[in-house]
Structure formats: C-alpha cells, structure tokens
C-alpha positions, -999 to +999 in steps of 0.1 A: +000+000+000+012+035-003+022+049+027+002+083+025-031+057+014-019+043+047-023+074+066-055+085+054-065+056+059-057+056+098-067+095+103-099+084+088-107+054+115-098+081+145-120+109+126-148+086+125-146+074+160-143+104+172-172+119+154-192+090+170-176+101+205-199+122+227-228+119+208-256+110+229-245+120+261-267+149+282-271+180+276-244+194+302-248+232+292-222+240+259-197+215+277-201+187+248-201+212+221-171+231+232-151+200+238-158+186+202-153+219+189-112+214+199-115+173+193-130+179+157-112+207+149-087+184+126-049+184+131-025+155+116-036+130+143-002+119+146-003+101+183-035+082+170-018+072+141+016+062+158-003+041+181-017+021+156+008+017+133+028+007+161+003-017+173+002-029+136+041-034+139+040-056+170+016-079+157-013-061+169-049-056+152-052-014+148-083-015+148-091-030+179-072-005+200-090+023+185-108+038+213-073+038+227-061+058+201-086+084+200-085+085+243-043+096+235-061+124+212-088+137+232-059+141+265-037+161+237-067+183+230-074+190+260-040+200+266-038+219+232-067+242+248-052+246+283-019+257+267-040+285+245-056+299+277-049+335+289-028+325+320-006+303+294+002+309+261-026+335+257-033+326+219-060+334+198-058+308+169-057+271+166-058+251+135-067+284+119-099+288+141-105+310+176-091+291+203-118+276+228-120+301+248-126+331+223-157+312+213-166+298+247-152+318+274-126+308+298-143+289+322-158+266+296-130+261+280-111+251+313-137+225+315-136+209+285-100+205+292-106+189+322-134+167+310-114+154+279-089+142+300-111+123+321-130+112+292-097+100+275-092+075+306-129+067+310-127+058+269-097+034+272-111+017+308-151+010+294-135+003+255-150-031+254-121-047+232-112-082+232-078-077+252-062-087+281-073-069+311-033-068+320-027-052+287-057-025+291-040-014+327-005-014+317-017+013+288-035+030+313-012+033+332+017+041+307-007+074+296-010+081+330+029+089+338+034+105+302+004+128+306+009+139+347+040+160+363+063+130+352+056+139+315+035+167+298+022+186+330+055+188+345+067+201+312+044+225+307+053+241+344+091+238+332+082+262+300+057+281+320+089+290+347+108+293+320+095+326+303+122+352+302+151+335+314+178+323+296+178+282+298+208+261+292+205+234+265+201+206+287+172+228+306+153+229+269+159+195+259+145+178+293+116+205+292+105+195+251+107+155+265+088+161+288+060+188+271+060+169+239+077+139+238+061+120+268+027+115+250+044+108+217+067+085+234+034+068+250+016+065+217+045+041+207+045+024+237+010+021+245+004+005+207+036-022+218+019-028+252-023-034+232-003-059+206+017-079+236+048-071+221+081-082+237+100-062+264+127-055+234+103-045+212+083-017+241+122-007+241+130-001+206+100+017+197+103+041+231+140+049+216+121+056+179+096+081+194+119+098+215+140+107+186+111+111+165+095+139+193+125+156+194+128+162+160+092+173+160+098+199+188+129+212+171+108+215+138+082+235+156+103+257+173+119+262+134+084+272+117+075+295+146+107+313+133+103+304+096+067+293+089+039+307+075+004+316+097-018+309+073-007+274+067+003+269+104-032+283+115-014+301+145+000+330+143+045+329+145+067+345+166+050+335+196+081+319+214+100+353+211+067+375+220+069+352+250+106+353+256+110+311+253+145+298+249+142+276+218+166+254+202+165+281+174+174+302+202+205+285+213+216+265+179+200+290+152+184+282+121+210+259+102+224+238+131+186+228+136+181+216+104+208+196+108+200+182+140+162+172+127+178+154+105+201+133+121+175+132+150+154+114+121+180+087+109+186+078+142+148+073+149+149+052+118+173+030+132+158+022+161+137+002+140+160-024+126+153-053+146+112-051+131+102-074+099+082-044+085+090-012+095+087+008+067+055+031+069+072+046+108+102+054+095+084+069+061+064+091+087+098+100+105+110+112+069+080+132+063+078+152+096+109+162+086+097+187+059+066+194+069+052+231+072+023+226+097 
C-alpha cells in the first residue's frame, strides 16, 4: 500500500470514531459542544496514528485498540486548549480557528479540558475490546505517567517557569521531552503494550519516538521562526513574543536543520530489529519537511 493511502487511511478510522464520540450523552450546558469543537477541529492526528501503526508493527490488530487511540487524542486536545488559555500561552488561533476560549469563554474552556482528560481515561477503561485486562492497565497506566508532572504537566510548568530567562540546552531538551515527547513517546509504547509485544520491542520503539518527538519539537520551534500563519493556522513569533528559549534560540536556524535530520535517521534505526517497519520510519522522513 502506499504509505500516505496508509495514513488516510488511519486518520480516517480516529476521525470517525471520534465523530461518534460524545454523541448522545446529556445536555451538560455548551460543555459537549465546546469539547468537540477542539477534538474535531482536525490536526495531523499523529499520536493516534503512531499508536496504531505501532500496534500494527508488533503484531497487533489497529483496529481494535482504536478507542485507545482516540482517548491519546482527546488528552492532547485537552492540553492543546489549556496551553491557548490567557494564564498560558494566551493565543487566539488554533488550526486556523479562535481558540476555545474566544468562542466559549474561559471557564468553559477550562472544563472541557478537564473533561477530555477524564474522558480520555474513562474511553480506554469501558472500551470493550477483546484484550487482556493486564494489557488495558499497563496502557492506562503508561498514559498516565506520560500525561501527569512525570511527563506533559510537568513540562508544561518547566516552560511556564521558564519565560524570560535564559535556559541552558540541557534545561530545553529535558523541558520538550517532557512537554511533547512523553505522549508521543506513549503512543509508541501504549500500541507495543495493546499488541503484547516483547519487552525489546516496548524498548525499541520508546527509543524511535523519542528521537522522533524531538525532532518534532525542534521542527516546531523552526516554523515559529520560519513558517507561515496561514498554513500553520497560529500565528508565529509566539516563542519570542513570550521570551522562550528555543533550540532556534540557542543552535539558530542551520544547526537545527541539521539536528532534525540526524535526529530522524537515528529514529529510523531504532527500528531495525522489526520485519516491517517501513511506513514509521516513512512518517519519520515526512515530519521532517513538513510546514504545519
């Protein structure tokens, strides 16, 4: 198959379960609708996708762990809306639409934060599928640490203290594994754990997310330098307006190029031991140039 077919493909089972997602519940005021607004507001759905794929890799069915897929997307929305709130990043735009709490106020939008991460642990722990109960809690459980002050809370308070002061490399690099590579770490991990794969398996593909997160957060921090707002759908320059030390800060322009890329090959290789590996380390490549 052709690996953007693939990927389509994948984005297309999340979209559709998460359209489903929600649905009938109660009328709770605009909570529902201001929590799908976020969840349905698109984006390249690339933890869903990594967990499946990597499920797929491990021997796993991908579609059976898809309300675990879509419960690693709803706790990264809910995230994405927290980090656009006045006492955070203060932004106006998301995926080229008001942030949540332009059209819903702040209050609301703090609550559909909070209820999408709750819903995101409720969706895994009522999902239904045929699995081991063992392998349901040990995903859990993994989403758990990445998501809490181990992994993209405490990462978020890291950047937070860091506004206007000059961080050291190391200072950066632990605060992006944290914000951003903890739940992209966990995707991998959590689709090894819902396939049963091996404990050298769970291994390899943490070490290919890690690189692969990286590289993400050194490409972001590039096209909020270089980008282009319309195409982002954010506005740029937000890291200097909020005086963040970026790798762009501290390597520049060219060095980060550089380091995305060897950041990439390395991911890559993390791979070697798998039979089919190909469509994760085609995704590696394509982050790599990507403008959004």
């Amino acid at each position: 198959m052709n690996f953007a077919q693939q990927m389509k493909e994948d984005t297309a089972l999340v979209e559709a379960w998460l359209h489903e997602a929600f649905r009938e519940r109660e009328t709770r005021a605009d909570l529902y609708d201001a929590m799908r607004y976020s969840l349905l507001a698109g984006g390249k759905r690339l933890r869903p996708v990594l967990m499946l794929e990597t499920c797929r890799l491990c021997g796993g069915d991908p579609e059976q762990i898809l309300p675990f897929a879509c419960a690693i997307e709803m706790l990264h929305t809910y995230s994405l809306i927290h980090d656009d709130l006045p006492s955070m990043d203060n932004d106006d735009l998301r995926r080229g639409r008001p942030t949540n709490h332009k059209v819903y106020g702040e209050a609301t939008a703090i609550l559909a934060g909070d209820a999408l991460l709750t819903a995101a642990f409720e969706t895994m722990l009522e999902s239904g599928c045929d699995l081991p109960a063992q392998r349901v809690l040990d995903a859990a459980a993994c989403l758990g640490r990445a998501a809490g002050a181990r992994g993209m809370v405490g990462g978020q308070a890291l950047d937070m203290a860091g506004e206007g002061h000059a961080l050291a490399l190391s200072e950066v690099e632990e605060l992006q594994r944290l914000k951003t590579g903890a739940l992209i770490s966990a995707a991998c991990e959590m689709g090894c754990i819902l396939a049963g794969g091996s404990p050298e398996e769970r291994k390899a593909v943490v070490k290919y997310a890690q690189k692969l997160g990286l590289a993400f957060q050194i490409r972001d921090d590039m096209l909020d330098v270089e980008g282009d707002a319309a195409t982002l759908g954010k506005p740029i320059g937000s890291d200097a307006a909020n005086e963040k030390t970026t790798f762009v800060t501290l390597k520049g322009l060219e060095q980060c190029h550089k380091l995305v890329e060897q950041l990439t090959a390395e991911a890559e290789r993390a791979l070697d031991g798998f039979a089919q590996p190909e469509f994760l380390r085609w995704l590696a490549r394509t982050l790599v140039g990507r403008n959004n």
